[in-house]
VEXDREN-2710 file (C-alpha; in Angstrom, 1 decimal):
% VEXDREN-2710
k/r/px/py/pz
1/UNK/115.6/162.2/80.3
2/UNK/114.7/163.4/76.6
3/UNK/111.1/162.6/77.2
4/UNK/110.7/164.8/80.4
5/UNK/112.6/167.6/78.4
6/UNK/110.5/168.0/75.4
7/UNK/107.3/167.9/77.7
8/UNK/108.8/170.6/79.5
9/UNK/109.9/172.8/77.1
10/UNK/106.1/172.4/76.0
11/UNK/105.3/174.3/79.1
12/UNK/106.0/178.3/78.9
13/UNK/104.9/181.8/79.5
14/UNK/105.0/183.7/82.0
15/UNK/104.5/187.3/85.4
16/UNK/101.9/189.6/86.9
17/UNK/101.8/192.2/89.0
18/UNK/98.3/193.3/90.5
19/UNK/97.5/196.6/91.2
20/UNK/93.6/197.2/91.7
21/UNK/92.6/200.9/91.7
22/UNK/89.5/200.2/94.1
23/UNK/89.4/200.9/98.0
24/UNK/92.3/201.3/100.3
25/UNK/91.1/198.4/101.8
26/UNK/91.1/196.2/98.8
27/UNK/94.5/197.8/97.7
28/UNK/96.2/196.5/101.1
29/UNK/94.3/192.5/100.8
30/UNK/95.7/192.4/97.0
31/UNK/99.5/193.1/97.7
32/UNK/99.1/191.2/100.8
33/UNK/98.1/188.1/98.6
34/UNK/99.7/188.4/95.7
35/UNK/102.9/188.4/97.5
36/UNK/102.8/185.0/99.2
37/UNK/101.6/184.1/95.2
38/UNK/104.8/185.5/93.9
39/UNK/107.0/183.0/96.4
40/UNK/105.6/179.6/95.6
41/UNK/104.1/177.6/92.7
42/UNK/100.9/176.0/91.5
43/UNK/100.4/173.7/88.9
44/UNK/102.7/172.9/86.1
45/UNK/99.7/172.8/83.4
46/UNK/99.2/176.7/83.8
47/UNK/101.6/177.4/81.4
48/UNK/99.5/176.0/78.3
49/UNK/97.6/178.9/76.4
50/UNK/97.3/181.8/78.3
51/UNK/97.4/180.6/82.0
52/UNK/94.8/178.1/84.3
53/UNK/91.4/179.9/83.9
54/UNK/90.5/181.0/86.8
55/UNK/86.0/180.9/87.6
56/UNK/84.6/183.5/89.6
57/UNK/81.0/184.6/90.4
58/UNK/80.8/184.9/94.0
59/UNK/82.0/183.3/97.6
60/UNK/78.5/181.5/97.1
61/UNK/79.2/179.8/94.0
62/UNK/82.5/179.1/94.5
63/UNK/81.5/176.6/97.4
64/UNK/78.6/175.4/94.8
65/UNK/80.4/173.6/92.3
66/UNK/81.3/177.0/90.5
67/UNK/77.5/176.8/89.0
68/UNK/77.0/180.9/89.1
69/UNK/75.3/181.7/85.9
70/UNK/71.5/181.4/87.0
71/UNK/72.5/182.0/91.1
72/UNK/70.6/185.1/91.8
73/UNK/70.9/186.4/95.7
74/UNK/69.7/189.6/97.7
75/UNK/72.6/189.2/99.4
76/UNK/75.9/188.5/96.7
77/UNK/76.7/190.2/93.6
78/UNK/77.3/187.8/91.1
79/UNK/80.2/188.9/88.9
80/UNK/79.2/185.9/86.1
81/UNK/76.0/187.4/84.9
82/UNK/75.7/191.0/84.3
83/UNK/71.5/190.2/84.2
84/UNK/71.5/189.7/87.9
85/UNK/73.1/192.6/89.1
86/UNK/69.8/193.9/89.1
87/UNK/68.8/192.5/92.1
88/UNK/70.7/194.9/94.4
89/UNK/69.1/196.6/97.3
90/UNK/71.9/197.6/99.0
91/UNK/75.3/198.9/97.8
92/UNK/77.6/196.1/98.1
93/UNK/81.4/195.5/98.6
94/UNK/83.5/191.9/98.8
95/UNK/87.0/191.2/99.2
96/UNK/88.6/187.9/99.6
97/UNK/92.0/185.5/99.5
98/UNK/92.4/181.8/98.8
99/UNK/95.6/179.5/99.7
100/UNK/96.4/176.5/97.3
101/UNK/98.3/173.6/98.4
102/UNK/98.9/171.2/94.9
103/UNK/100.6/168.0/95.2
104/UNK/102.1/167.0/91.8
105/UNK/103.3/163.1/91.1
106/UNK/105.3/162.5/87.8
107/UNK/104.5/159.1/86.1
108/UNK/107.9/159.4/84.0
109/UNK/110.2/160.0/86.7
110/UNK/107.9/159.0/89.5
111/UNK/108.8/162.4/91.7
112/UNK/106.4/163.8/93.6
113/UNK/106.2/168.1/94.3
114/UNK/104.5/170.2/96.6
115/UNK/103.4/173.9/96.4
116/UNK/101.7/176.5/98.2
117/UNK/100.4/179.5/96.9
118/UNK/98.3/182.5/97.9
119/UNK/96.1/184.8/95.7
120/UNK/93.2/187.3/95.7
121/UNK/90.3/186.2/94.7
122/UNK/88.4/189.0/93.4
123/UNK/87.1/192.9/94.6
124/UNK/83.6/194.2/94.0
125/UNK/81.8/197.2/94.6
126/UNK/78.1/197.0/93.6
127/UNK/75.5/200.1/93.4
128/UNK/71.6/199.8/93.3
129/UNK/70.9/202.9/91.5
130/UNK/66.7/201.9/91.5
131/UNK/67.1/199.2/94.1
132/UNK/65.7/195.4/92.8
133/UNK/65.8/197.3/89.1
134/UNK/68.7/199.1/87.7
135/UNK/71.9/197.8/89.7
136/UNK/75.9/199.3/88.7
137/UNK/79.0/196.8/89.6
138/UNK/82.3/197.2/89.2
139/UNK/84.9/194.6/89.8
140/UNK/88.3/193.3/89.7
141/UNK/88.9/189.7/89.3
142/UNK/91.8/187.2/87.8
143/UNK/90.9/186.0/84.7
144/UNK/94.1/183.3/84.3
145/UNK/96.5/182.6/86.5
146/UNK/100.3/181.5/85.3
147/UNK/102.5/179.9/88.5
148/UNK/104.8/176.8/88.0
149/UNK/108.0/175.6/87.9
150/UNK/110.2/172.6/86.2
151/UNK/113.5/171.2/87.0
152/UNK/115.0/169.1/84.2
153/UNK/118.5/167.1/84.6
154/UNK/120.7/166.5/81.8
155/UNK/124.2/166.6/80.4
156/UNK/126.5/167.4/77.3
157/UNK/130.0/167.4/76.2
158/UNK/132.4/170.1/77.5
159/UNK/136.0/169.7/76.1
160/UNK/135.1/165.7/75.7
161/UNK/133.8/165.6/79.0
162/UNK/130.3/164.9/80.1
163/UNK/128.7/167.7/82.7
164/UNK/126.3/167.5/84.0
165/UNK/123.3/170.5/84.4
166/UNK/119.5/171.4/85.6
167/UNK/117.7/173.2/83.3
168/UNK/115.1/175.1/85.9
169/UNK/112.2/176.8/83.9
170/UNK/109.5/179.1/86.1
171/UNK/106.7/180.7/84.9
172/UNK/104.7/183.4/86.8
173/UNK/101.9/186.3/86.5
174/UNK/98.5/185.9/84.2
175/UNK/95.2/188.4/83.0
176/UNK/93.9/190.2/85.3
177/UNK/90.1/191.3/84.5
178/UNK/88.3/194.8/85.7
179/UNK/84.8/194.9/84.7
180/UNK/81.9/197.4/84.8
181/UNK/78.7/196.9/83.5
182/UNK/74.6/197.5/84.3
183/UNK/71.9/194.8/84.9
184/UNK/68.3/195.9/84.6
185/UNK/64.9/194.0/85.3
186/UNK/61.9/194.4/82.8
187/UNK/58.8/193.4/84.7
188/UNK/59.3/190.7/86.9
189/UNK/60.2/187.8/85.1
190/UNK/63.3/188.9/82.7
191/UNK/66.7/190.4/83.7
192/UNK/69.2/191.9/81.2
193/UNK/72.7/193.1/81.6
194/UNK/75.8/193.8/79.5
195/UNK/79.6/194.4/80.8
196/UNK/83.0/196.1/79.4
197/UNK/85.5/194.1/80.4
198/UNK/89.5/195.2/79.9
199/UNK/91.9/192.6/80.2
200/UNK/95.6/192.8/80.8
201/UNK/98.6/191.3/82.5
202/UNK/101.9/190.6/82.3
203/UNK/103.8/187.0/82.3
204/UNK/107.0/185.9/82.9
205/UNK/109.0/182.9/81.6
206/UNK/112.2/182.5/83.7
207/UNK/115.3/179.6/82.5
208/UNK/118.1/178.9/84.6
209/UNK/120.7/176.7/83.1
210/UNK/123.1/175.2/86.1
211/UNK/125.7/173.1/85.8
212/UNK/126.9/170.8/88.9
213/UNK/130.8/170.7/89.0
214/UNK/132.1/173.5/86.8
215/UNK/133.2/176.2/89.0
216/UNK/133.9/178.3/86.1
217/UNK/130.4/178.2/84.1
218/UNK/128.0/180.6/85.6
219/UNK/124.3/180.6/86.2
220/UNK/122.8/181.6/82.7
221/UNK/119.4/183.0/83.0
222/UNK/117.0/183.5/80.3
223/UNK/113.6/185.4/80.9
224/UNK/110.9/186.4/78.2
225/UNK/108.1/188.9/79.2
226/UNK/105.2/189.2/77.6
227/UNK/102.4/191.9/78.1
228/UNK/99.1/191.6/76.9
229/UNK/96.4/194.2/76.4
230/UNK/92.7/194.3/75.4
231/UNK/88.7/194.9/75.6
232/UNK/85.9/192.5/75.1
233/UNK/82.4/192.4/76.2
234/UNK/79.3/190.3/78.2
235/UNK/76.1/189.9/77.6
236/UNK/73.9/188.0/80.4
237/UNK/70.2/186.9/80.3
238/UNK/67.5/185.2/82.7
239/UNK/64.4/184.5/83.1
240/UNK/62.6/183.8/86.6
241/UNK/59.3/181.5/86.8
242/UNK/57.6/182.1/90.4
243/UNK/55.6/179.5/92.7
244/UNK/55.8/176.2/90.7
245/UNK/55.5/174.3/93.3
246/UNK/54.8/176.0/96.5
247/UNK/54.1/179.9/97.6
248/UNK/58.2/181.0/97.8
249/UNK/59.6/179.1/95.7
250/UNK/61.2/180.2/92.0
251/UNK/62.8/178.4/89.3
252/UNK/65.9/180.4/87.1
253/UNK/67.4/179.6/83.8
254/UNK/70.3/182.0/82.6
255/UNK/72.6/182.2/80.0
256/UNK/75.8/184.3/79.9
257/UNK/78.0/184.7/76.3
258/UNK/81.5/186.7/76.8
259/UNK/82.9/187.8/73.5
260/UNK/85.4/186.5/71.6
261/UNK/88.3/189.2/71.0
262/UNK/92.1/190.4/70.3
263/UNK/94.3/191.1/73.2
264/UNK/97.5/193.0/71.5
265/UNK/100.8/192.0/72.9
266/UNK/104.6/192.8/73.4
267/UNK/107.6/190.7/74.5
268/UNK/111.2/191.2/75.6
269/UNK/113.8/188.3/75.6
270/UNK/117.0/189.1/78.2
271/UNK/119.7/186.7/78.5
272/UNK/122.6/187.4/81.5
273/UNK/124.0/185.8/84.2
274/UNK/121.7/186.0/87.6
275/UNK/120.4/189.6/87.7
276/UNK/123.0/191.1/85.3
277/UNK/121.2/190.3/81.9
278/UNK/120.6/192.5/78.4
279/UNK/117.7/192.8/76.3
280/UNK/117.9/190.5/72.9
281/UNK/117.1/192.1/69.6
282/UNK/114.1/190.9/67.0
283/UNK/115.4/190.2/63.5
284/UNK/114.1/194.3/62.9
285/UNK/116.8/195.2/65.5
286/UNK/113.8/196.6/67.7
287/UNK/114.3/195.5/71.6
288/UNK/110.4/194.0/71.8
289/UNK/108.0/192.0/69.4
290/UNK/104.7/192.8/69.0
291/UNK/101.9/190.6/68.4
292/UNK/98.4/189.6/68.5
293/UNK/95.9/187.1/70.4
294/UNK/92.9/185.8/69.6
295/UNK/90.6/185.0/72.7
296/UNK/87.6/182.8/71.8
297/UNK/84.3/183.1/72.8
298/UNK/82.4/182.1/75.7
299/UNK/79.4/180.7/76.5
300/UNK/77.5/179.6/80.0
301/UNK/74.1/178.3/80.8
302/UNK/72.6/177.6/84.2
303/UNK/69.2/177.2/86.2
304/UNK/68.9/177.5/89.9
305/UNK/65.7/176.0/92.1
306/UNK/65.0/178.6/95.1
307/UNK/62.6/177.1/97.7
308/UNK/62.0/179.9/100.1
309/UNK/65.2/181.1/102.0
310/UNK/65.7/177.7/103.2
311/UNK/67.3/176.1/100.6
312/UNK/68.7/176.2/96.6
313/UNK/70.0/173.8/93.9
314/UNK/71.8/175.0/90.8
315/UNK/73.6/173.1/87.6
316/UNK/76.1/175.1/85.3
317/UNK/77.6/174.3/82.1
318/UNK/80.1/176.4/80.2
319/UNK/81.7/176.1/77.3
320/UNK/85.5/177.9/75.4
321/UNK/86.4/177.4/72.1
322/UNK/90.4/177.2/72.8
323/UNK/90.6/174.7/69.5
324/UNK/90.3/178.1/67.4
325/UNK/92.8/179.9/69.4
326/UNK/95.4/182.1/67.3
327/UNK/98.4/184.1/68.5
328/UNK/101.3/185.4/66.5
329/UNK/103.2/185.2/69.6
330/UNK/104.1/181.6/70.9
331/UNK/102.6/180.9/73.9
332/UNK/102.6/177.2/76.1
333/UNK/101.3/174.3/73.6
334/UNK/100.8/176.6/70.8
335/UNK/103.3/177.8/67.9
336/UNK/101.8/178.9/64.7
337/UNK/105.5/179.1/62.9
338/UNK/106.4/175.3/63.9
339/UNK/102.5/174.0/63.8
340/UNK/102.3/173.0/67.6
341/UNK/98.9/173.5/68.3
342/UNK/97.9/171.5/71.3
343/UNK/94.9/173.4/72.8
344/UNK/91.5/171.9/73.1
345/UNK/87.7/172.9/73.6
346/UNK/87.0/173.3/77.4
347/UNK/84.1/172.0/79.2
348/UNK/83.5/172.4/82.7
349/UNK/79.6/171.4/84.5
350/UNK/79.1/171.7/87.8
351/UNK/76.9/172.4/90.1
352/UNK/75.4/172.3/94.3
353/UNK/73.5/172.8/96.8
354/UNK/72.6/175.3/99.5
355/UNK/70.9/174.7/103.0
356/UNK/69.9/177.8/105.5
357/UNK/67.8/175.9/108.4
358/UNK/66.7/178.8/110.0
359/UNK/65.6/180.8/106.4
360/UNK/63.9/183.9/107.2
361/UNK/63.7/183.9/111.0
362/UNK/66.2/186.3/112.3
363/UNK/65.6/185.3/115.9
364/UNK/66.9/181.9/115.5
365/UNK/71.0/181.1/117.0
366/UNK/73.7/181.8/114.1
367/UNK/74.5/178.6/113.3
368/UNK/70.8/178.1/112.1
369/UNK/71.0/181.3/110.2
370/UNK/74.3/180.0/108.5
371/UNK/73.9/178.6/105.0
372/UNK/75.8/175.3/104.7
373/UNK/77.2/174.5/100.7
374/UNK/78.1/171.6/99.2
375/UNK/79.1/171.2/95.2
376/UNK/81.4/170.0/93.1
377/UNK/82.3/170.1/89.4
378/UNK/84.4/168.0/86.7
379/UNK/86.2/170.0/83.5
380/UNK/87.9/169.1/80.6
381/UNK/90.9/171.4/80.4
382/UNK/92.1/174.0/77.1
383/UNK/95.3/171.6/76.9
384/UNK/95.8/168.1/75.4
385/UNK/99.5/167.4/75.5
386/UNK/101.0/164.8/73.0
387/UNK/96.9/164.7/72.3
388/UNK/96.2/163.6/76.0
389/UNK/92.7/165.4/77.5
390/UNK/93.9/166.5/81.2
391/UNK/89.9/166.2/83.2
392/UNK/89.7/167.9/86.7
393/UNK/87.4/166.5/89.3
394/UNK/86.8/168.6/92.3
395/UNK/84.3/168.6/95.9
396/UNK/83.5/172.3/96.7
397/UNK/81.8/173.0/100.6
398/UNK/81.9/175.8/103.0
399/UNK/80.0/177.9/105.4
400/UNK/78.5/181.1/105.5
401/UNK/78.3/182.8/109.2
402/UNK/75.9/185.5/109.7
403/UNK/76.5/188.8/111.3
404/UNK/74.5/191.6/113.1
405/UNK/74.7/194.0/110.0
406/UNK/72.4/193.6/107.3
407/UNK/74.2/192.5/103.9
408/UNK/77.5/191.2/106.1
409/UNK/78.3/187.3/106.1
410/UNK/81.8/186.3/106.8
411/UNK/81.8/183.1/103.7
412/UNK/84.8/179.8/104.5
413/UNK/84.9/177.5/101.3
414/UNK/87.4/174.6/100.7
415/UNK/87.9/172.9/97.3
416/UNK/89.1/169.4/97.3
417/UNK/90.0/168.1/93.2
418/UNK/92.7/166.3/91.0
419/UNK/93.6/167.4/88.1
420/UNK/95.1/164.9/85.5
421/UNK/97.0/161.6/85.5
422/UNK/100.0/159.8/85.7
423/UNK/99.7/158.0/82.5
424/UNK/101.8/158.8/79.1
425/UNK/103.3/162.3/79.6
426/UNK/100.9/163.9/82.2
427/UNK/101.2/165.0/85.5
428/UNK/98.5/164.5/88.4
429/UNK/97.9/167.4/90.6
430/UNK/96.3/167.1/94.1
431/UNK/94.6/170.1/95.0
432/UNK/93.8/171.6/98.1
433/UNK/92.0/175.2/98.0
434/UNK/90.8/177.4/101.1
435/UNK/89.4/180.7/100.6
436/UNK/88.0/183.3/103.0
437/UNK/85.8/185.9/102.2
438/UNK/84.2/189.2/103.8
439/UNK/80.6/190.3/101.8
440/UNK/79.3/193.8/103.6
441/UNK/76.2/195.7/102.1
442/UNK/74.4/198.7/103.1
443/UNK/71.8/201.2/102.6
444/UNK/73.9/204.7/100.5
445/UNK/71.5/207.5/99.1
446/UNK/69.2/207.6/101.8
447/UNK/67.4/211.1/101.1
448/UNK/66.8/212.1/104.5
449/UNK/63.1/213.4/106.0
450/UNK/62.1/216.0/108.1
451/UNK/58.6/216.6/110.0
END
C-alpha cells in the first residue's frame, strides 16, 4: 500500500476549458467534445510534466504513423510545417473529434481500469493568398492533454483506532495551442515558413480524502489550479526533388524546429469539504503563486516519396529535450525545491503509407478514389518514473472517402497502441483511438469577368 501511494502522489497537475474563437461551427464541435472529455479519464501517465503531448499535423498523418513533417498535399493543410502551407490552392477549413478507450492493468496491485474519453482534435482555416506560393493558416490545436484519475486505500489511527480511507486524486485540462503563420515557395524546389504560436491552459489537480465508517468525518477536498501563459515560435523547411524515378513522382525531406520558451504561470490551493472550500494563502499572504516554465525545444525531420496520386510513403523523427526542463512551480515528476526530477528526452519515429487506386481519374467509383492509410509509430515518453523509460507502440489506419466537392473528403482513422508495462512501478495502458474528420476547401477571391 506504501508503494502505490508514493507512485501516486508522483502523478499531479491538473483542468482546461476550451474556447476556440474560430467559426460558429467549430465553436459548437469543441464544446460538444470537450464535454464528454471533462466526464471520463485517459491515462494515468498524463500527469508527468505538463500533460501527454498530444501530435497533430493533419487527418492524413494521423492515420500515417503521425510522420507529418515532409507530408505535403493539395488537398490538407498540414499544421506541423509552416513551409508547406504554401501549397494551398484553395481556402481550406477542417474540424474533427476523436474518442479514446484506455485499458490500464496495475502490476502492483494487479487491478485493471477502463476509460473513455472524447476530445477535439484540432480547427484550421487555411488561405492561398497567391495560390501554390504564398499560403496564410490559422489554427487551433491541443498541445498537452491532462485526464486521469487514482484511487489509493489506506488507514491511520483515529482515537487508537484504525480507519480506514481512499485517497482519490484526479487531474484534468492541459495547453491548448492557436497558431498563425505564412509558408512561401521560392522557385520550385524550396518552401519556407515560420509560425507564432501562443500557448495557454489551465489544469486542475483534484484530492478527495474518504474515509469508510466514520459518519462524522466529511469528504475533504483539496484542488490546486494552475494557469499557464506564453508565446513561442516555428520555423519549417523543405526541399522537393522531382522525377527521380519516373515522370510524377517527387521525393521531400523537411525539417521543422519549434522554439524553446517560458510559459509564466499562477496557482491557487482551496481546501473545503465537497464544493464548500476556501482559497489557501502563500507564505506572502497573497491568495496565488506565480511562477515560471521552461518549455524545451523542438526538433522534427521527415521525407515523404510521392509516386503520382496513386500512392506515398513517409518516415518521421522528432525529438524534445524534456531532460532540461525547469519550472518554479512543481508540476508531475518534477520538483526543483525537493530535487525530484524524473523527466526524460522524448523520441517518437514513425512513419506510413498511402494508397489511392484510382489516382487522378475522377470517373472511377468512390471506393477507388478513396485513399487507404496504414502507419504506425513507437515513442519513448518525457517520463521515467523511479528511472523506468515508459515506450508506446502504436498501429495507425483509416480511410479517406471522396466527395462531389472539390477539396471535401470525409477522413475515419483508428489508432491501436500500448503504452508502458507492468513491471516495477509502471502501469500498461491499452489504447484504443477513433477519430472522425471533415476537410472542405474551396475557391474565395474569385475576381469576377465580364464580356
Amino acid at each position: 500500500m506504501t508503494t502505490l501511494s508514493s507512485r501516486v502522489s508522483l502523478f499531479s497537475l491538473p483542468s482546461v476549458s476550451m474556447r476556440p474563437s474560430a467559426l460558429l461551427l467549430f465553436l459548437v464541435l469543441s464544446i460538444g467534445a470537450h464535454a464528454q472529455g471533462q466526464n471520463n479519464y485517459g491515462s494515468i501517465y498524463s500527469l508527468y510534466g505538463l500533460g501527454e503531448r498530444v501530435e497533430t499535423g493533419s487527418s492524413q498523418s494521423t492515420m500515417l504513423g503521425n510522420a507529418s513533417t515532409a507530408l505535403r498535399s493539395g488537398t490538407y493543410v498540414n499544421l506541423s510545417n509552416p513551409a508547406l502551407w504554401s501549397d494551398q490552392s484553395l481556402t481550406s477549413f477542417s474540424a474533427g473529434a476523436s474518442l479514446t478507450t484506455v485499458t490500464s492493468e496495475d502490476g502492483l496491485s494487479d487491478g485493471t481500469s477502463v476509460g473513455t474519453a472524447g476530445d477535439l482534435s484540432a480547427l484550421h482555416l487555411g488561405i492561398p493568398l497567391l495560390p501554390n506560393r504564398l499560403g496564410l493558416t490559422i489554427a487551433y490545436r491541443p498541445y498537452s492533454r491532462v485526464n486521469y484519475r487514482a484511487a489509493v486505500r489506506d488507514s491511520l489511527s483515529v482515537e487508537g483506532e484504525m480507519e480506514a480511507f481512499t485517497l482519490n486524486q484526479e487531474g484534468a485540462g492541459g495547453l491548448q495551442q492557436l497558431s498563425g503563420g505564412l509558408g512561401v515557395r521560392l522557385g520550385n524546389a524550396v518552401q519556407l515558413g515560420a509560425s507564432a504560436d501562443m500557448l495557454f491552459g489551465t489544469q486542475e489537480l483534484l484530492q478527495r480524502t474518504q474515509f469508510d465508517d466514520r459518519a462524522g468525518f466529511a469528504e475533504t477536498r483539496q484542488a490546486r489550479v494552475t494557469r499557464l501563459r506564453g508565446i513561442t515560435g516555428t520555423l519549417g523547411a523543405a526541399v522537393t526533388a522531382r522525377k527521380l524515378g519516373a515522370e510524377d513522382d517527387a521525393l521531400t525531406v523537411a525539417a521543422v524546429f519549434t522554439l524553446p520558451t517560458t510559459l509564466s504561470g499562477s496557482r491557487t490551493v482551496t481546501l473545503g469539504e465537497s464544493l464548500d472550500r476556501d482559497t489557501l494563502l502563500t507564505e506572502d499572504g497573497s491568495t496565488s503563486l506565480d511562477g515560471d516554465v521552461d518549455i524545451p525545444l523542438g526538433a522534427r525531420v521527415g521525407v515523404t516519396y510521392l509516386s503520382g496520386l496513386r500512392w506515398l510513403a513517409t518516415l518521421d523523427a522528432s525529438y524534445e529535450p524534456w531532460s532540461e526542463f525547469e519550472s518554479s512551480l512543481p508540476v508531475g515528476g518534477y520538483d526543483a525545491s525537493s530535487g525530484l526530477d524524473q523527466l526524460r528526452d522524448r523520441y517518437r519515429v514513425g512513419g506510413g503509407v498511402e494508397i489511392t487506386p484510382a489516382g487522378r481519374d475522377r470517373r472511377a467509383s468512390m471506393l477507388q478514389r478513396a485513399s487507404y492509410r496504414i502507419g504506425g509509430y513507437a515513442e519513448q515518453g518525457l517520463y521515467a518514473p523511479a528511472g523506468q523509460d515508459v515506450t508506446t507502440f502504436a498501429l495507425t489506419g483509416g480511410v479517406s472517402l471522396p466527395n462531389r466537392l472539390t477539396g471535401a473528403r470525409f477522413d475515419l482513422g483508428l489508432e491501436l497502441g500500448t503504452r508502458g508495462s507492468t513491471e516495477g512501478v509502471l502501469v500498461r495502458d491499452t489504447f484504443l483511438k477513433g477519430t472522425l474528420t471533415l476537410n472542405f476547401g474551396e475557391r474565395w477571391f474569385i475576381r469576377r469577368r465580364f464580356d
